[in-house]
C-alpha positions as CSV (number, residue, x, y, z in Angstrom):
1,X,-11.9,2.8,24.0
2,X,-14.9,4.8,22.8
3,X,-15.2,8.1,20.2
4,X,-15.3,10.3,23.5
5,X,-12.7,8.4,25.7
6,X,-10.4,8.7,22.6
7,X,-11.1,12.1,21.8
8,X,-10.7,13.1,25.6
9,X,-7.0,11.4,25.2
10,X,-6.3,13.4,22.2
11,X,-7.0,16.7,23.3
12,X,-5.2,16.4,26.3
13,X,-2.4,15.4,24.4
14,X,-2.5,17.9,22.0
15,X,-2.5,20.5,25.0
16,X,1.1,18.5,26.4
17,X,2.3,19.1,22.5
18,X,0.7,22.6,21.9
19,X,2.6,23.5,25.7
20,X,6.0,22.0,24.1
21,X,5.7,24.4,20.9
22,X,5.2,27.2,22.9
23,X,8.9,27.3,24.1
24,X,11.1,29.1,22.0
25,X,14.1,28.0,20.6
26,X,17.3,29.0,19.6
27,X,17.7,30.9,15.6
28,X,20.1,28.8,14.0
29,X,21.8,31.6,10.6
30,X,20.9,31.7,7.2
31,X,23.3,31.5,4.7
32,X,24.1,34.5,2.5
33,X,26.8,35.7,0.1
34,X,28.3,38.5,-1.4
35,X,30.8,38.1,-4.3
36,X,32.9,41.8,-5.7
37,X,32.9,42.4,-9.6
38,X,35.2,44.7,-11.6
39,X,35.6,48.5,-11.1
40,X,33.2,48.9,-13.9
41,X,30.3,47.2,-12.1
42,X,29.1,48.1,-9.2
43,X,29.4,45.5,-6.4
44,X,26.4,43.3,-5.2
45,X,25.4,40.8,-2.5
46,X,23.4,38.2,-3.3
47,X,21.2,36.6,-0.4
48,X,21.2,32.7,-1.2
49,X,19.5,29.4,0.4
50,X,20.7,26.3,0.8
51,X,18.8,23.1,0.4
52,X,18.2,21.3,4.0
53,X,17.1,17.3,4.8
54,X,15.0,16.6,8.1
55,X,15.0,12.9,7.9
56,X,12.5,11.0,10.6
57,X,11.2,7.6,11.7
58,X,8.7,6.4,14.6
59,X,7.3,3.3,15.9
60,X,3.8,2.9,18.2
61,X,3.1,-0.5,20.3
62,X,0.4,0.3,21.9
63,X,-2.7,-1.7,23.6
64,X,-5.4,0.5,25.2
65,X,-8.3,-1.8,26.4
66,X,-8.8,-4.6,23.9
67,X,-7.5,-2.3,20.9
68,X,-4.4,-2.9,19.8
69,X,-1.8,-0.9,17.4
70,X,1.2,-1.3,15.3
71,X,2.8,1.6,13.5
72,X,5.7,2.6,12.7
73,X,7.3,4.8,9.4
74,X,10.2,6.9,8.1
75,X,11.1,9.0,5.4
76,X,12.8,12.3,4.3
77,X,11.5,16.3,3.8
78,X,13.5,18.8,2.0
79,X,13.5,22.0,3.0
80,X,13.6,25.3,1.2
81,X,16.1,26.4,3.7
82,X,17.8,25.9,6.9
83,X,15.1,26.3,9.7
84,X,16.1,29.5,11.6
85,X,12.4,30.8,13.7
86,X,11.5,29.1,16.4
87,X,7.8,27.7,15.8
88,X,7.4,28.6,12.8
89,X,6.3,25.7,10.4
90,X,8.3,24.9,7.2
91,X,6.9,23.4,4.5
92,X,8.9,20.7,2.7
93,X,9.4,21.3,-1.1
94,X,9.6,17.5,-1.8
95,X,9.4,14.8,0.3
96,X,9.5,10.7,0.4
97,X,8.9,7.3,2.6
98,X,6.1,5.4,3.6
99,X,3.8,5.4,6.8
100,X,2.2,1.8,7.9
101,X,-0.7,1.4,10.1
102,X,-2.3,-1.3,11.7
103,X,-4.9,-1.0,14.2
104,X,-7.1,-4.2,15.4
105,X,-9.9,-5.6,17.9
106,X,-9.5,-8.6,20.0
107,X,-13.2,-9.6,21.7
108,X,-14.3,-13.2,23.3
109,X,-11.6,-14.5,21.4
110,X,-12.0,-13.3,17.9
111,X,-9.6,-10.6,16.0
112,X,-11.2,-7.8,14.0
113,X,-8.8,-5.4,11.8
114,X,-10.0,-2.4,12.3
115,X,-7.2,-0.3,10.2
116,X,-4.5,-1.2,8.0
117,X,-3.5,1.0,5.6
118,X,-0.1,2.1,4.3
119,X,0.5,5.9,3.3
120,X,3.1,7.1,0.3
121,X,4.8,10.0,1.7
122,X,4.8,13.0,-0.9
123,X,4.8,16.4,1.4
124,X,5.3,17.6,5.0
125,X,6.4,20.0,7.3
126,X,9.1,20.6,9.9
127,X,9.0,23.0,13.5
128,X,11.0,22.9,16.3
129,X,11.4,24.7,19.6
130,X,14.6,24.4,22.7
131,X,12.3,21.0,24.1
132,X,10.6,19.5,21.0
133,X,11.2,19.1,17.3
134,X,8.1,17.9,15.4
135,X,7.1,16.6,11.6
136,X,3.7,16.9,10.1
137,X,2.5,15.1,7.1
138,X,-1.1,14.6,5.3
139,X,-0.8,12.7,2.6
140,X,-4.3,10.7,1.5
141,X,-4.1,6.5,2.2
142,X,-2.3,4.7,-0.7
143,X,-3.1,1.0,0.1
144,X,-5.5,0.0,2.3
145,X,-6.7,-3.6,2.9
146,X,-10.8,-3.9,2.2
147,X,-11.5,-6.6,4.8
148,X,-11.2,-3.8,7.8
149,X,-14.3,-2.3,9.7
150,X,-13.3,1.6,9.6
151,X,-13.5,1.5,6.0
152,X,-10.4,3.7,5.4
153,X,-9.9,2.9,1.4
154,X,-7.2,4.4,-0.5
155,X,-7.8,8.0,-1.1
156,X,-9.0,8.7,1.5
157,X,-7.6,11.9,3.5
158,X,-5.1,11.8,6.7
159,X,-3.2,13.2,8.8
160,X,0.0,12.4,11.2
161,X,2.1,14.2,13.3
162,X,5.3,13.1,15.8
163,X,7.0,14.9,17.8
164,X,10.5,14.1,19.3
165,X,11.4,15.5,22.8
166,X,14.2,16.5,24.0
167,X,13.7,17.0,27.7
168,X,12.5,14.2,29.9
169,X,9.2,16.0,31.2
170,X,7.9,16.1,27.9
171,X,7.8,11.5,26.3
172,X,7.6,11.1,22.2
173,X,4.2,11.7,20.6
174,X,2.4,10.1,17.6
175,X,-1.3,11.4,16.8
176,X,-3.2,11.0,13.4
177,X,-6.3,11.5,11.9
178,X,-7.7,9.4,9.3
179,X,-11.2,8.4,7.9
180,X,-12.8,10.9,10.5
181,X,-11.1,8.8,13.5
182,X,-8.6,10.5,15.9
183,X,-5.9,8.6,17.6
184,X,-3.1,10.0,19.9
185,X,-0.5,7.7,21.2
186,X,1.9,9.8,24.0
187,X,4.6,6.8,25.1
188,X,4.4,5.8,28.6
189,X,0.5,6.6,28.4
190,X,-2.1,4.4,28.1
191,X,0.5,1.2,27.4
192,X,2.1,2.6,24.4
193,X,5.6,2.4,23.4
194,X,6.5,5.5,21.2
195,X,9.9,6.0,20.0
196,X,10.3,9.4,17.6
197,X,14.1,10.6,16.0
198,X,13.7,13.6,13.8
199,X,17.2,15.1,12.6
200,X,18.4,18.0,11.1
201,X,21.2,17.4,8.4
202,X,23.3,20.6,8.1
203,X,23.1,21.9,4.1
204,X,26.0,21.1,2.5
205,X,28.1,22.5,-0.8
């Protein structure tokens, strides 16, 4: 597929994702707490945050044309606090797992590797609306192997973003941006396979 056939696939994707965020969603409530001192002090509430885990994985199995993909990945964000707003984007205050990628040619019976790189996870960010939740992460490339034709060597800037539906109408998305390629994978479109879980673990203590 070439620059403008994939970039054409991307943007409509995007729109499909960018149409998902716009529903709103329902406010899930903060935490707080008050706690009542002696007579001699006067009494106070205190407005606390608890701690919150969004923990994801994804796969891709795609073949469009004679390109073929493999990806997949998983890891953990922590949240500051339990997201509440629909669309609005939370940033993670740590995060961790790893993201593979391997993206290769097949032409008059020879095999090209055109990306395979592996991605240290170290921040991201969470949203979520009533149809879609979605993670966001752009971490730079941490290994990548030298004998591949894009050239994407460790360092070198990215971006991924997933999204996991929960109505029908709208499939599982995977779309990244790396080494000044773009690449959407929407499953069912195109022959790819995608299969997103993003959860929510309720703070506890």
């Amino acid at each position: 597929m070439g620059d403008r056939g994939r970039r054409a696939v991307f943007f409509v994707c995007a729109g499909l994702l960018a149409t998902c965020l716009g529903i709103a969603g329902a406010a899930i409530a903060s935490v707080s707490s008050s706690a009542v001192v002696s007579s001699t002090q006067t009494t106070s509430t205190t407005q606390t945050t608890t701690p919150t885990t969004v923990r994801f994985s994804f796969s891709v199995n795609a073949k469009q044309g004679r390109e073929l993909t493999r990806a997949s990945g998983h890891g953990t964000l922590t949240l500051a606090e339990p997201p509440s707003q629909a669309l609005t984007r939370y940033p993670s205050t740590s995060a961790a797992g790893v993201i593979r990628f391997h993206r290769w040619k097949i032409a008059n019976g020879h095999v090209t590797d055109e990306d395979d790189f592996t991605i240290d996870l170290t921040s991201g960010h969470y949203r979520f609306n009533t149809a879609v939740t979605s993670v966001g992460t752009d971490d730079p490339v941490t290994k990548a192997a030298s004998r591949t034709t894009d050239l994407c060597s460790p360092g070198s800037p990215s971006g991924f973003g997933m999204s996991d539906s929960k109505v029908k109408s709208h499939p599982d998305f995977v779309g990244l941006e790396m080494c000044g390629v773009r690449l959407p994978y929407t499953n069912g479109v195109a022959g790819a396979r995608v299969d997103v879980t993003i959860k929510v673990e309720p703070p506890t203590g």
